[in-house]
C-alpha positions, 0 to 999 in steps of 0.5 A: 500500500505505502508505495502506490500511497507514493505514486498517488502524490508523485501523480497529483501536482498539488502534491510532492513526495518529500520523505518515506519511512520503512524499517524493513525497506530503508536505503531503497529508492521509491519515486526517487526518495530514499525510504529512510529508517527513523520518523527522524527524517520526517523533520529533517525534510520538513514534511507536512502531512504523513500517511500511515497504513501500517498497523496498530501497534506501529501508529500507537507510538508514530501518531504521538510523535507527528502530533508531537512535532505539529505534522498531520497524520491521514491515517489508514490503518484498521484495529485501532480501540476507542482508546487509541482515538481519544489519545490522538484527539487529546494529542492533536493540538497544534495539527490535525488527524485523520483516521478512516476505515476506508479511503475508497469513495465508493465505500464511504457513500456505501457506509453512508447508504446503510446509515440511512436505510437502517431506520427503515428496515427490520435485520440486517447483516454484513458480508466483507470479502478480503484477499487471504493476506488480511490476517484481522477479522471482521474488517474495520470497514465492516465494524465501522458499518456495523457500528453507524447502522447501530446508531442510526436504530435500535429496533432491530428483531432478534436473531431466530437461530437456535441451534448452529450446526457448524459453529460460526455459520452466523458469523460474528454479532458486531453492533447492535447484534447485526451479524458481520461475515468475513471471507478470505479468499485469494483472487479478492482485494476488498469487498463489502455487502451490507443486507437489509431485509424487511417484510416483503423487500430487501435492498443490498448495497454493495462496494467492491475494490478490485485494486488498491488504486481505489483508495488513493483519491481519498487518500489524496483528499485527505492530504489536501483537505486535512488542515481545514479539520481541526483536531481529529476526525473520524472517517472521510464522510465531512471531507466529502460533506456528507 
């Protein structure tokens, strides 16, 4: 992800490629720019907005040294606990944060679509497909989805399952009960169907990401835009005034 997140910006002329940071690949060239080994180098080449998509663990001590330093953070990565966004809202001062999860535009209009219907139907579930490489289940986007249609209603009816003949084939119970299904497959980058069903109807939206171009117009939204949203936001739903 961290080297087509490089060639969106090399791409994008209101944009320039300034440093690029990678413990397991420093010394090697992206775009011209020497992947360096330290957050050090961020400093040093003046950098203004950082974009992160590495893990959880890694943005816990990289978010608190941006904001640290007054650098924006647009951060991609999945995982991260309720407690890791009141440390960067409480962090984020003199620079702002992003935190999304998912940049693809398509899929934040999906998540958008399914907050609004929920008031209007009975159940719903989710289905989110991911290439066999993502080792986290249910995806943050499913949870994200889960947790905004929970928001948006609470009379969902109860799931009628008494007896699950394969253990899991409900899948898991996310927010508000509404069941969330994750598949693992080879051939898929990321997929999402979100199921709501009432008497007599159904309506499915879906999103599909068939390459890892689709989140970099958000991704450079982001890094445009991210001075104009003090302190931290959630999700890429007020970058595109939703």
């Amino acid at each position: 992800m961290g080297a087509t997140v490089c060639d969106a910006v090399v791409a994008d002329p209101d944009l320039q490629l300034v440093a690029a940071v990678d413990v397991g690949a420093s010394g090697e060239l992206v775009n011209g720019v020497t992947i360096a080994a330290s957050l050090d180098a961020l400093k040093e080449r003046d950098v203004q907005v950082v974009v992160d998509f590495t893990v959880a663990a890694a943005v816990r001590s990289t978010l608190p040294w941006l904001a640290e330093h007054g650098i924006h953070a647009v951060v991609g990565t999945t995982g991260l606990t309720d407690d890791d966004m009141q440390m960067a809202r409480s962090r984020f001062t003199s620079s702002n944060c992003l935190i999304a999860a998912n940049f693809a535009i398509g899929a934040v209009l999906m998540m958008r679509f399914a907050e609004l219907a929920s008031p209007w139907f009975d159940t719903a579930e989710i289905i989110e497909l991911h290439h066999d490489a993502k080792i986290d289940a249910p995806s943050g986007t499913a949870l994200a989805t889960a947790t905004r249609m929970a928001a948006a209603s609470s009379a969902w009816a109860p799931d009628p399952t008494r007896h699950e003949v394969v253990r899991g084939a409900r899948g898991g119970e996310g927010p508000g009960g509404i069941r969330v299904h994750s598949v693992r497959m080879r051939g898929m980058v990321a997929h999402q169907e979100v199921l709501l069903g009432a008497a007599g109807q159904t309506l499915t939206i879906r999103h599909d990401s068939y390459d890892r171009v689709s989140f970099m117009p958000g991704v450079v939204l982001g890094c445009k835009r991210i001075a104009e949203h003090p302190g931290l936001t959630i999700g890429l739903d007020s970058y595109l005034g939703l």
